[in-house]
C-alpha positions in Angstrom: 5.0 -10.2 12.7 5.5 -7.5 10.4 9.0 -6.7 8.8 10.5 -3.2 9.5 10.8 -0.3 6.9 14.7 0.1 5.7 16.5 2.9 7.0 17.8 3.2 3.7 14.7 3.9 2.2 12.4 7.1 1.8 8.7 7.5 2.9 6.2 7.0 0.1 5.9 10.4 -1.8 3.3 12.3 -0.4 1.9 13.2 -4.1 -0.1 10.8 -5.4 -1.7 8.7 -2.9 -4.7 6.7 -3.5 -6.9 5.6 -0.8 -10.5 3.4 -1.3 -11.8 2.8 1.7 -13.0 -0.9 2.8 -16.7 -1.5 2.4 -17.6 -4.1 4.3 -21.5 -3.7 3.8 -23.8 -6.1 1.8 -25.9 -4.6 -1.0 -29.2 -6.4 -2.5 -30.8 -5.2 -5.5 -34.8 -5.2 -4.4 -37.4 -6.0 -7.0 -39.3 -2.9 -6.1 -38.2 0.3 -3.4 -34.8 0.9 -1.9 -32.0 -1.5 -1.9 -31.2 -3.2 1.0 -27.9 -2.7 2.8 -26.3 -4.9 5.6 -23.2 -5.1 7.5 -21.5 -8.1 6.5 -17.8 -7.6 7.9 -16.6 -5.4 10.6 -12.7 -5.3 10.0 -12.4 -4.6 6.6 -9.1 -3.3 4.9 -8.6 -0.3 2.9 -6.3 -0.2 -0.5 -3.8 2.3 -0.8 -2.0 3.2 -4.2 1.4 5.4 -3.6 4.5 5.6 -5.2 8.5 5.7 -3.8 10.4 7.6 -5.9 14.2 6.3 -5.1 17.4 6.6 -6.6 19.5 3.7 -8.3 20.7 3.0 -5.3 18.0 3.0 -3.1 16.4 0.4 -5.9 19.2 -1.5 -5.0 18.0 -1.6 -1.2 14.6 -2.0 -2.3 14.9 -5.2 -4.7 16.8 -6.7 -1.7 14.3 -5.7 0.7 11.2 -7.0 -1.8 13.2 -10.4 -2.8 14.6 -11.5 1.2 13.2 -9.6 3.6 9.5 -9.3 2.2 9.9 -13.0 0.6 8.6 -11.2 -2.9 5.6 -10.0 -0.9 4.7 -12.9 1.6 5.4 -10.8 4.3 4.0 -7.7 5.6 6.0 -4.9 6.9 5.3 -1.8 8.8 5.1 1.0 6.3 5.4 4.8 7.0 1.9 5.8 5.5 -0.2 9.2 5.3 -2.3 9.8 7.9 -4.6 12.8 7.0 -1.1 15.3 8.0 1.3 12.8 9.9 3.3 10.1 8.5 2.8 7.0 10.6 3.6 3.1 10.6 0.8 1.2 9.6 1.2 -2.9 9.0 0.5 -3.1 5.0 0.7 -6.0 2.6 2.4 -5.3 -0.9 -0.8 -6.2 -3.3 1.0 -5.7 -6.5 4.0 -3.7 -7.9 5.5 -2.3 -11.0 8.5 0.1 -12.1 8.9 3.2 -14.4 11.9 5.7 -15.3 12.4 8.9 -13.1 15.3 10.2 -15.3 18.9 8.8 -15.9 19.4 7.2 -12.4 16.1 7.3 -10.3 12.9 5.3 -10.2 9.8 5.4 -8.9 7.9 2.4 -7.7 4.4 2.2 -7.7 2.9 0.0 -4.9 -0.5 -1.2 -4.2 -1.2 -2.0 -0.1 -4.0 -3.0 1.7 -3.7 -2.5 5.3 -3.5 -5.8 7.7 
């Protein structure tokens, strides 16, 4: 079961998002004419790149959330995602993650997801 996003914690900033679609299909190289293409896997994930942009103290939450909650990553949790023009919950897994200075106090957090 997926953890729950913090209340304490802002959407993903809507700037910025990244979105490569799953592929699931099979591509063969021919010898001669068109490649051939197959469907290998139905449910295939897509990988999202976005960013939190937080303040010191919602890093604070955030290493706390990443560390207990998410088990440094061995959990999934039910993050509010953009959906074409609506923010909605979708059940992610936190691929990789790193940290850069926003200013003096505030952070942003770049995330790579897959959805589960």
């Amino acid at each position: 079961m997926a953890e729950a996003w913090p209340a304490g914690l802002p959407a993903p900033s809507s700037s910025g998002y990244t979105i490569s679609p799953g592929d699931g299909r099979q591509i063969t190289r021919m010898t001669q004419g068109p490649r051939r293409i197959r469907k290998r896997f139905v449910n295939v994930p897509d990988e999202i790149k976005l960013t939190l942009e937080l303040t010191g103290d919602e890093k604070d939450i955030w290493d706390n959330f990443w560390e207990v909650t998410l088990d440094q990553g061995m959990n999934s949790v039910d993050m509010p995602i953009l959906n074409g023009s609506v923010i909605a919950n979708k059940t992610v897994n936190i691929l990789s993650r790193s940290y850069s200075s926003a200013g003096h106090t505030n952070f942003n957090v770049q995330l790579v997801v897959e959805t589960a």
